[in-house]
C-alpha positions as CSV (number, residue, x, y, z in Angstrom):
1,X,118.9,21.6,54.0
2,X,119.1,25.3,54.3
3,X,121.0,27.3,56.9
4,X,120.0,31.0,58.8
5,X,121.6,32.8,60.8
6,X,121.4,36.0,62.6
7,X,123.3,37.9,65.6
8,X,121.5,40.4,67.5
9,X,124.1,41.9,69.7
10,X,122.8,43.4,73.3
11,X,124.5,45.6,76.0
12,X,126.7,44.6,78.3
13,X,128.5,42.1,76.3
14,X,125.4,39.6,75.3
15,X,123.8,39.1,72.4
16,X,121.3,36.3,70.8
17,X,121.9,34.1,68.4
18,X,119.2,33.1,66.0
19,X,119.7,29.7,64.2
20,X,117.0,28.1,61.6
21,X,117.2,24.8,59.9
22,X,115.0,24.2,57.1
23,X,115.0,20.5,55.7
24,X,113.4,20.0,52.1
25,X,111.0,16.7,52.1
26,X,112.4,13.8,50.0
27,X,109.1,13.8,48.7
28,X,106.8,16.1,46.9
29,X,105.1,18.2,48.9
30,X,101.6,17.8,49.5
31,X,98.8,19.9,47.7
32,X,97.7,23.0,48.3
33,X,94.8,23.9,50.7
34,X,91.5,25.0,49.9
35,X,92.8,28.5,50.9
36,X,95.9,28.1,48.9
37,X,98.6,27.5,52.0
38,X,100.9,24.7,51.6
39,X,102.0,22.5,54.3
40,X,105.5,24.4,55.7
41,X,108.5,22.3,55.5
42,X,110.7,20.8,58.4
43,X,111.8,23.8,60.1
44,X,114.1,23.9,63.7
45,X,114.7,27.1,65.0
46,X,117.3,27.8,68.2
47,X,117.8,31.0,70.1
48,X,121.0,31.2,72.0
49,X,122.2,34.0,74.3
50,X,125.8,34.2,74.2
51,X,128.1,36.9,76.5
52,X,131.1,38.1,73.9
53,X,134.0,39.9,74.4
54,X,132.6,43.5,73.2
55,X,131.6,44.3,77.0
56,X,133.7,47.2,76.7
57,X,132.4,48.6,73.1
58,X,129.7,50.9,71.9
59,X,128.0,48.8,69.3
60,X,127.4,50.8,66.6
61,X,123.6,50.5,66.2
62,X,121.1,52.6,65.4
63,X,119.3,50.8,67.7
64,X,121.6,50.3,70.7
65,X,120.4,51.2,74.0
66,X,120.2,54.5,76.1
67,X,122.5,53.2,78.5
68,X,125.5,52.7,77.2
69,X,128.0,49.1,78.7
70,X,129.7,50.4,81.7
71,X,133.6,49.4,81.5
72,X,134.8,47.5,84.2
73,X,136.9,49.9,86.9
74,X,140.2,48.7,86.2
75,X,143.9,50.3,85.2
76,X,144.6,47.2,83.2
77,X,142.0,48.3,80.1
78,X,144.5,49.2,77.0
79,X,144.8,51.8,75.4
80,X,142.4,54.0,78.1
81,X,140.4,56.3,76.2
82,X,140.8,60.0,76.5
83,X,138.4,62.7,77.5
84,X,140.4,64.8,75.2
85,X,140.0,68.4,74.5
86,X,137.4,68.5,71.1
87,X,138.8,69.8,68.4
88,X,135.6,72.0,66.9
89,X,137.3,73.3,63.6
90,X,135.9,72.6,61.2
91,X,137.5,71.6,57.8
92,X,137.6,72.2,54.3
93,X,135.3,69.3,54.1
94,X,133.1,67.6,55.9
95,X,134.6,63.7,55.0
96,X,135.0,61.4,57.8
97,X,135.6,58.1,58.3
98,X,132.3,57.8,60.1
99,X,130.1,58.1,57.7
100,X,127.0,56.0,59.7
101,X,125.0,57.8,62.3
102,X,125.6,55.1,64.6
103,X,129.8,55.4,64.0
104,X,129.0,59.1,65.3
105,X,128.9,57.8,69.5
106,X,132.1,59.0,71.1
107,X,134.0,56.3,73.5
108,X,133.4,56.6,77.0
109,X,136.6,57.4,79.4
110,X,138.0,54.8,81.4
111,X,137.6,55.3,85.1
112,X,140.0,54.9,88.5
113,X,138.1,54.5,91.7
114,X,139.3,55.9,94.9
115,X,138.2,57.1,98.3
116,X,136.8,60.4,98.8
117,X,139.2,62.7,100.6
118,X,138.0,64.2,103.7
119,X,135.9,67.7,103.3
120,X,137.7,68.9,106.8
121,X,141.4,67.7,106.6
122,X,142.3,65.5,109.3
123,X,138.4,64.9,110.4
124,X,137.2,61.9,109.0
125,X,133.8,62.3,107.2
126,X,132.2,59.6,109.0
127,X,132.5,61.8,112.0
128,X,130.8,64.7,110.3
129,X,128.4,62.4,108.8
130,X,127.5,61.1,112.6
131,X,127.6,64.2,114.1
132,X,127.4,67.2,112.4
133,X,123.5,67.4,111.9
134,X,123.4,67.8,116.0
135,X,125.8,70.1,116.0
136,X,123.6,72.3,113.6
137,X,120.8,71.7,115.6
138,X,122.5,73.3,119.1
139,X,124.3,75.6,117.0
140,X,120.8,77.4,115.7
141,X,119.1,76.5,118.8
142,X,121.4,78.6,120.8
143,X,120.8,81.2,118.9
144,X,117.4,81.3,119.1
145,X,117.4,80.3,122.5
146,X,119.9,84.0,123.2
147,X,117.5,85.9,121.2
148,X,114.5,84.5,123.4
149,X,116.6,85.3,126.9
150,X,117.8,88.9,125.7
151,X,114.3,89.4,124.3
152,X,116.2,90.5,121.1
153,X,113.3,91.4,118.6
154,X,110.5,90.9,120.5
155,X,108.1,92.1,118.2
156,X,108.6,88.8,115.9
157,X,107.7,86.6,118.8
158,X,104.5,84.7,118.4
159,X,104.0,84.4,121.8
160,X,105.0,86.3,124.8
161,X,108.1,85.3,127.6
162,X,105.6,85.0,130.8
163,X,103.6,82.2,128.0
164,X,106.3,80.2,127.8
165,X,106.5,79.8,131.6
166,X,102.8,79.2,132.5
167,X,101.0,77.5,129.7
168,X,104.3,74.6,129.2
169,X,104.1,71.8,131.2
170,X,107.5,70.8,130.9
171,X,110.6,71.9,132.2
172,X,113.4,73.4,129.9
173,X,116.1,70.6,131.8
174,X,113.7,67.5,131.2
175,X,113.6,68.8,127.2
176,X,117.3,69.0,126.8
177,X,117.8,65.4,128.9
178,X,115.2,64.0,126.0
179,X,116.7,65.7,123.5
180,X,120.1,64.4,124.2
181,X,118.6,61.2,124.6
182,X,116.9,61.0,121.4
183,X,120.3,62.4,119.7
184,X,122.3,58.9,121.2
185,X,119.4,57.2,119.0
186,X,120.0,59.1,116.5
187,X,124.1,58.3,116.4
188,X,123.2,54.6,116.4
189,X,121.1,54.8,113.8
190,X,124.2,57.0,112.4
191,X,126.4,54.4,112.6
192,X,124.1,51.2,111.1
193,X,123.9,53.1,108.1
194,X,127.2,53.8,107.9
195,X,127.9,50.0,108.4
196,X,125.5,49.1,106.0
197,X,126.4,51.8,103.1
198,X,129.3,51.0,100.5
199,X,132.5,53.0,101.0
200,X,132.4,56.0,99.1
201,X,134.3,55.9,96.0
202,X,135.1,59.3,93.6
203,X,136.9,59.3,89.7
204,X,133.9,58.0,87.7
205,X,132.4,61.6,87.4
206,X,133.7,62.3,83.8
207,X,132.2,58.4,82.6
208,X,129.2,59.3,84.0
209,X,129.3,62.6,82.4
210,X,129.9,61.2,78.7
211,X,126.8,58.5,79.4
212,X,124.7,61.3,79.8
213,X,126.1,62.9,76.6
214,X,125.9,59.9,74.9
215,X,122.2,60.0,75.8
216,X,121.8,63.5,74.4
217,X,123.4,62.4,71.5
218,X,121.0,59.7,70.8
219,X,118.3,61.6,71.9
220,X,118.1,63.9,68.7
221,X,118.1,61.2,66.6
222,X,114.5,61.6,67.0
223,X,114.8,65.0,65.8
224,X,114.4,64.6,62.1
225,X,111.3,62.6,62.4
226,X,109.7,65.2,65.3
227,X,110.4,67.9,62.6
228,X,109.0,65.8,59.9
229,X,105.3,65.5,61.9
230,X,105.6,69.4,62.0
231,X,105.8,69.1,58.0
232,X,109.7,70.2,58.0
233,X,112.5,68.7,56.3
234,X,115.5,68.2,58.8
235,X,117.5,67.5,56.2
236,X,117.4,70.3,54.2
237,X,117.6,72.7,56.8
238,X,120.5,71.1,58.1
239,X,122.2,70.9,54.7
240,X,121.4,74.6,54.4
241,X,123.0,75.6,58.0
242,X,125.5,73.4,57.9
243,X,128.5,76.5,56.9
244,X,127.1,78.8,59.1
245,X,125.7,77.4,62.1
246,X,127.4,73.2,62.0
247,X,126.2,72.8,65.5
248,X,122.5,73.5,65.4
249,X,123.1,71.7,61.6
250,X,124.3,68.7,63.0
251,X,121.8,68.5,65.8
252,X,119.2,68.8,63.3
253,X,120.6,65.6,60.9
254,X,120.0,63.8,64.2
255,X,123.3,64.3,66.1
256,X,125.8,63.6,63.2
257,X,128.8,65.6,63.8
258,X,131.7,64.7,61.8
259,X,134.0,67.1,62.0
260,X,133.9,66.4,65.8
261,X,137.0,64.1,66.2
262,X,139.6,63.3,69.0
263,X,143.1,61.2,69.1
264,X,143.1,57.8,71.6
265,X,146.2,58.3,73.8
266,X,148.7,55.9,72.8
267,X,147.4,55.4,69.1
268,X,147.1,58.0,66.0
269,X,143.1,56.1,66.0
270,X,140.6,59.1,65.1
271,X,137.2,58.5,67.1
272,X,134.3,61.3,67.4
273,X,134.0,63.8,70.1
274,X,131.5,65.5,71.8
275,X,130.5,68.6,71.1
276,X,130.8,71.5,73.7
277,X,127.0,72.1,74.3
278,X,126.4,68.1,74.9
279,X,129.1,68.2,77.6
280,X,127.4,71.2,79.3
281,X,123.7,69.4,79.1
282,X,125.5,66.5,80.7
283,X,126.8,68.1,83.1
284,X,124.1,70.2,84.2
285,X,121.8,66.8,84.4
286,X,124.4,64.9,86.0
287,X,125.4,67.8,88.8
288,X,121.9,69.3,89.0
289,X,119.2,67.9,87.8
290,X,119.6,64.3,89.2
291,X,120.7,65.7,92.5
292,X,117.9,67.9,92.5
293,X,115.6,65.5,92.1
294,X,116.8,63.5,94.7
295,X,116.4,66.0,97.2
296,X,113.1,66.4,96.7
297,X,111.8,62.9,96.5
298,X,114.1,62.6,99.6
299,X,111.9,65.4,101.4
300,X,108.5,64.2,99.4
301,X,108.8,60.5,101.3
302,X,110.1,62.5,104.5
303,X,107.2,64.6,104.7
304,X,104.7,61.7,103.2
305,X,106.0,59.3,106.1
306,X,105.7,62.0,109.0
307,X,102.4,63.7,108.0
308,X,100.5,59.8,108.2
309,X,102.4,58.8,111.6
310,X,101.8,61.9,113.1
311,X,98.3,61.8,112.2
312,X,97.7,58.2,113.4
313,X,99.2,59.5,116.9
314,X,96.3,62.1,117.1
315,X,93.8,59.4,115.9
316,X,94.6,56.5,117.9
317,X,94.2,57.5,121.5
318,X,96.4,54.9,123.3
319,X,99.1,55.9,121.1
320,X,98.8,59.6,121.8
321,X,98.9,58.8,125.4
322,X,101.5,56.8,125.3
323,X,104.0,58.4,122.7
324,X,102.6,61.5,121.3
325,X,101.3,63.8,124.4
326,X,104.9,64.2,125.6
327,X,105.6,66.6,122.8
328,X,102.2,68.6,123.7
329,X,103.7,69.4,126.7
330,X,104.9,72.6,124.7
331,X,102.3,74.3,124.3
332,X,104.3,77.3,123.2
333,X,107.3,75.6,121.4
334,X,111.1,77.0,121.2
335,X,114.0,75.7,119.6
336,X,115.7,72.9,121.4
337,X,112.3,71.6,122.0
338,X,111.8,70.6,118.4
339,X,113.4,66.7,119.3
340,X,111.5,66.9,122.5
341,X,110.1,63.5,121.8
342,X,109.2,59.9,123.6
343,X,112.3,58.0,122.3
344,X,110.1,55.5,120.9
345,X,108.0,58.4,118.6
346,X,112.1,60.3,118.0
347,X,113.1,57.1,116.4
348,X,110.1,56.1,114.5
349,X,109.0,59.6,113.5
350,X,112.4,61.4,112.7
351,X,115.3,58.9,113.2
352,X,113.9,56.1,111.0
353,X,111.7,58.7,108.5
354,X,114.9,60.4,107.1
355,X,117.1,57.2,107.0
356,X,114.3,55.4,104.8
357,X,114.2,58.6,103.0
358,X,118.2,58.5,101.9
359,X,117.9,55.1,101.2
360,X,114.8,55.2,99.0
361,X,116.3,58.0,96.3
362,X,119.8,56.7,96.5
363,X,121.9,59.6,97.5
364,X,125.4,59.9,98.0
365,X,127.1,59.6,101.8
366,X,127.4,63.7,101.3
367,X,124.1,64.4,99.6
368,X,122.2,62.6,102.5
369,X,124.6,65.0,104.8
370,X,123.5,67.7,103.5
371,X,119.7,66.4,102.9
372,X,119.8,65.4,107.1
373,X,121.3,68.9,108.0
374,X,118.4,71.0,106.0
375,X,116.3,68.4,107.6
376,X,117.7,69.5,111.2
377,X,117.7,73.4,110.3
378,X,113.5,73.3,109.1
379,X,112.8,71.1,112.4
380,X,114.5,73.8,114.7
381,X,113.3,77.1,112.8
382,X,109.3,75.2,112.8
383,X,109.7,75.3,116.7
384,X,111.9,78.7,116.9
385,X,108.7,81.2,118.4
386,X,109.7,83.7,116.2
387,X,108.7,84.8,112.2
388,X,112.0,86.6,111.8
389,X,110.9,88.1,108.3
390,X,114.8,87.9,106.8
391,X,114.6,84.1,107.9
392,X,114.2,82.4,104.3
393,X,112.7,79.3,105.9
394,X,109.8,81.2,107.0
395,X,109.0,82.3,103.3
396,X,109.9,79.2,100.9
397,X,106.8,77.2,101.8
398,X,103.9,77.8,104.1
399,X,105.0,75.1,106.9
400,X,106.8,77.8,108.9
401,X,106.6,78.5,112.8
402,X,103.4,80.3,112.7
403,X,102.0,77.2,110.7
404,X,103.0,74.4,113.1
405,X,102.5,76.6,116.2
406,X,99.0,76.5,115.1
407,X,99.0,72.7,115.9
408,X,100.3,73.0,119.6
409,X,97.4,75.3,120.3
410,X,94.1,73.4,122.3
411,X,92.1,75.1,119.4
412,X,94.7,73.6,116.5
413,X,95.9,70.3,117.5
414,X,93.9,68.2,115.1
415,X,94.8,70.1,112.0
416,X,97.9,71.1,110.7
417,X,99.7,67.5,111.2
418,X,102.0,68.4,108.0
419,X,106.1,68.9,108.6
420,X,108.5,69.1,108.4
421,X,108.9,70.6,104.8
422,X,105.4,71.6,102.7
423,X,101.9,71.5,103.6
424,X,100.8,69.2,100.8
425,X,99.1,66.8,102.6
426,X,97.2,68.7,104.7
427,X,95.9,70.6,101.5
428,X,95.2,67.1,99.9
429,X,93.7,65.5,102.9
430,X,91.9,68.9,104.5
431,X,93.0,68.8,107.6
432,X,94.6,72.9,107.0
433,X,93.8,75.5,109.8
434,X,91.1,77.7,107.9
435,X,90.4,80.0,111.0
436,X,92.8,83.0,111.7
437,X,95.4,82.8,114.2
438,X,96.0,86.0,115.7
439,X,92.0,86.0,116.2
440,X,92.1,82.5,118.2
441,X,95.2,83.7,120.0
442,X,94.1,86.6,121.2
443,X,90.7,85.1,122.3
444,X,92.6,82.1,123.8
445,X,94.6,85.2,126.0
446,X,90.7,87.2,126.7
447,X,89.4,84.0,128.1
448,X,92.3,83.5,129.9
449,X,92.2,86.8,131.9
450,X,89.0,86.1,132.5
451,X,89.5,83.1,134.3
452,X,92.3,84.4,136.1
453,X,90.4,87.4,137.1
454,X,87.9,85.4,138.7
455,X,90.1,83.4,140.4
456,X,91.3,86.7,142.5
């Protein structure tokens, strides 16, 4: 009887077990095929997952995965590692203890969750989650709304005062009421995703960090074999930098850095450390890049969900009727008409396309503040009736005020469906003005005359 056995440890605390049994026939065993194979023995093979007690370890394995095993948030883990300062001097030699490349992973820090503390002392941030975004909306409506009544630089309008009053078909009090109405919508929706959200929770920054340098550490481990298809020897070069430049040398033996090391707090224990330029890749990936990324897959569903509804409500005719016409009672748009919705069309188009939005990309309580704010801001400045040309939202992409006006014009209102952000779809989809405004305006105003003349 003959007895295998391997262990293949896996994150997060489980690993397989591999057992084979092989049992030798009392008899001989039976002649050999015409293709030369004998018949195999008795042979009983089990594969058992286990969890173990190494949850809390970085297996060292060249092998191990990306994501390193995230440590359970508690005070009682002994001794919690450091995120101590590295000490980058280098000595006489270059012996360690950790001679393997997979010995080279630094530990991550242990971790204490706690609340977030308010942004505005004494203001709880659910508030400012619920209602600052309609505060920012009044708050730059106002201002537009002064600018329009003093007739403050009137050579940015795009369309005249006396246009505002004859060609709307709405009053400025019923906009406001709907407004307002659509805004109470807005908090409730405010509020269920509050309810629904998991409290937010700060002090795992600095793990999070060292996974993502942990990452970059493994990640040039494929740098000796890249350099290899080039026809370069990694190895060599490294050995030959490793006095004058150890960092660049270290990263080109595939991330080994021994004379990296740290001390555990509460033990003399000698583990690797990061190096500077790892920590500041994190960093960037983890305060920047990820966040960045959010944002714009955040605004790329945003704009994807409102560009297809607000086409379908110029498509289907019962549904511009019924929802969508009330907004095309502006002819010439201003500011605080930007919400001027049916509260059916605020909630599905606005309300409900920015909450599926946060939730989708997985931002942070403050990330989706700030993603629903800029939201708020580009609605507002879209419907302002002004190109202001030191307003920076007017220049970043093409889906400005002079774009979307285009839409609320007779001669525009099946193109242009795009907002509130880029113009991507209408690009994709060609359904893009290709006329030129200021012609169509200005024989929109001729024919107008006209008629008005005739009238007298």
């Amino acid at each position: 009887l003959r007895f295998c056995c391997f262990w293949h440890p896996l994150p997060r605390g489980l690993g397989i077990l591999y057992i084979q049994l092989t049992s030798t026939p009392s008899k001989p065993p039976l002649p050999a095929t015409p293709t030369g194979h004998t018949f195999p023995f008795h042979s009983f093979a089990f594969i058992v997952f286990l969890r173990t007690a190494t949850s809390n370890l970085i297996l060292p394995r060249p092998d191990q995965s990306l994501i390193p095993p995230h440590p359970r948030p508690t005070e009682e883990r002994s001794p919690p590692p450091k995120p101590a300062m590295v000490n980058e001097t280098i000595p006489p030699t270059m012996a360690t203890n950790f001679t393997s490349m997979a010995g080279d992973l630094p530990p991550l820090p242990a971790y204490t969750l706690k609340p977030y503390a308010d942004m505005i002392p004494g203001l709880p941030d659910v508030y400012l989650r619920i209602f600052l975004p309609i505060v920012v909306y009044w708050v730059l409506s106002m201002f537009f709304h002064l600018i329009d009544v003093y007739d403050v630089w009137p050579q940015y309008r795009l369309h005249t005062p006396e246009e505002i009053t004859k060609r709307n078909h709405v009053s400025r009090y019923e906009v406001a009421r709907d407004v307002v109405l659509q805004q109470l919508i807005q908090i409730v929706m405010s509020v269920f995703l509050e309810y629904i959200d998991d409290e937010q929770l700060t002090g795992r920054e600095d793990y999070d960090v060292a996974v993502w340098a942990t990452r970059v550490r493994i990640a040039q481990r494929a740098l000796p074999t890249f350099l290899g298809l080039l026809g370069l020897n990694a190895a060599s070069i490294s050995k030959n930098m490793s006095a004058s430049h150890p960092f660049i040398a270290g990263a080109l033996a595939g991330g080994h850095y021994p004379f990296l090391t740290t001390e555990l707090d509460g033990s003399h224990a000698v583990v690797p450390a990061f190096a500077s330029w790892e920590l500041l890749v994190a960093k960037a990936i983890y305060w920047l890049v990820i966040p960045g990324f959010q944002l714009f897959a955040a605004i790329s569903i945003l704009d994807t969900w409102q560009y297809f509804l607000h086409r379908l409500m110029h498509v289907n005719k019962w549904m511009y009727t019924t929802f969508h016409s009330r907004h095309h009672r502006l002819y010439v748009p201003y500011a605080y008409g930007a919400l001027y919705n049916h509260p059916f069309e605020g909630f599905l188009l606005d309300t409900l396309g920015a909450g599926i939005s946060f939730l989708l990309t997985g931002m942070s309580a403050r990330q989706g503040l700030l993603f629903f704010c800029l939201s708020t801001v580009k609605t507002v400045d879209d419907h302002c009736g002004y190109s202001l040309p030191w307003d920076p939202l007017q220049h970043i992409t093409s889906n400005n005020a002079a774009y979307h006006d285009i839409h609320h014009q007779t001669w525009g209102i099946k193109t242009n469906f795009s907002q509130p952000f880029f113009i991507f779809w209408d690009r994709a989809l060609d359904t893009r003005y290709k006329g030129d405004r200021q012609n169509r305006i200005l024989a929109a105003k001729g024919k107008g005359a006209a008629v008005e003349a005739k009238s007298e």
